[in-house]
TORDOVO-507997 format. One line per field, with one value per residue (C-alpha): residue in one letter; residue number from 1; x, y, z. Coordinates in steps of 0.1 Angstrom, whole numbers, plus 5000, padded with zeros to 4 digits. Example, Ala and Ser with C-alpha at 12.3 -4.5 7.8 and 13.67 -1.06 7.14 Angstrom:
# residues 2
residu <- [a|s]
num <- [1|2]
east <- [5123|5137]
north <- [4955|4989]
up <- [5078|5071]
This chain:
# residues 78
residu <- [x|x|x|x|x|x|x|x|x|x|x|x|x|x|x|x|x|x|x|x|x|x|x|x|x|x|x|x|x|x|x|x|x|x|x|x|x|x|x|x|x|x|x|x|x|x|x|x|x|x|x|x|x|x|x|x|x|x|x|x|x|x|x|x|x|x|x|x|x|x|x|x|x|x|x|x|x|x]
num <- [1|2|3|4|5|6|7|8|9|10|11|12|13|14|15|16|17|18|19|20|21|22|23|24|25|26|27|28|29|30|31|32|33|34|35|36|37|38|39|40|41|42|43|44|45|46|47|48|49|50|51|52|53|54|55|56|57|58|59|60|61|62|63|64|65|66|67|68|69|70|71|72|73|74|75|76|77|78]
east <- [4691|4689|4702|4727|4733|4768|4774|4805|4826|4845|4882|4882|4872|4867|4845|4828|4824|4810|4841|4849|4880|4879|4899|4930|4924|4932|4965|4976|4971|4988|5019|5023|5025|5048|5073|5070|5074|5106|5121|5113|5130|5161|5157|5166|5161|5138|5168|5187|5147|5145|5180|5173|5137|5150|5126|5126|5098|5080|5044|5019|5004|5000|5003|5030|5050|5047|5056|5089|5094|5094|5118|5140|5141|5145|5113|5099|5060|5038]
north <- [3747|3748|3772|3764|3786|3795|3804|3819|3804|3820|3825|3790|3764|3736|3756|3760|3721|3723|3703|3708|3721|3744|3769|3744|3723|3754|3764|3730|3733|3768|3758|3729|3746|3769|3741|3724|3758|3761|3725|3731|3761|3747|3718|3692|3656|3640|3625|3661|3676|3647|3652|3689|3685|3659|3637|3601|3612|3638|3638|3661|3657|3690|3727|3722|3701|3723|3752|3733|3726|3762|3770|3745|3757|3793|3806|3824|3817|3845]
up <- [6548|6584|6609|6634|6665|6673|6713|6721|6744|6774|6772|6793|6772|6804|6817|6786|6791|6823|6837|6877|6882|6848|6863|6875|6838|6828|6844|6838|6799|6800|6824|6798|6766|6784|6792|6757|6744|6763|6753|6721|6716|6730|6707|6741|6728|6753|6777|6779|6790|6813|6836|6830|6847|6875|6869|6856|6826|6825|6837|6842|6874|6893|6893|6917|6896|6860|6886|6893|6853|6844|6877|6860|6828|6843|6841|6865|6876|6885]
């Protein structure tokens, strides 16, 4: 049997890939689970998220933009 060697990983796992801009993948991914979180819990189909986001479908572009999803939904961003 061989042996494998386990690393553990830092609590950002794009970093732990050695991607550039870890630290904004990162934000991203979290601001994005926070606004399917939301529109799931609120059971929206996908139209009633889309007027409620303003936008004509919803992509994830920018911090900005997932920012101004969460102020939409009520959330406020810290």
């Amino acid at each position: 049997m061989s042996k494998e060697t386990i690393t553990r990983g830092t609590s950002n796992v794009f970093a732990d890939f050695g991607l550039p801009e870890s630290t904004e993948c990162q934000t991203k991914t979290k601001l994005a689970h926070a606004i399917n979180e939301l529109l799931k819990s609120r059971k929206l189909k996908q139209r009633e998220a889309v007027v409620l986001l303003g936008m004509p479908r919803p992509k994830v572009s920018s911090i900005e933009r997932l920012v101004e999803m969460l102020t939409a939904l009520d959330r406020d961003v810290e």
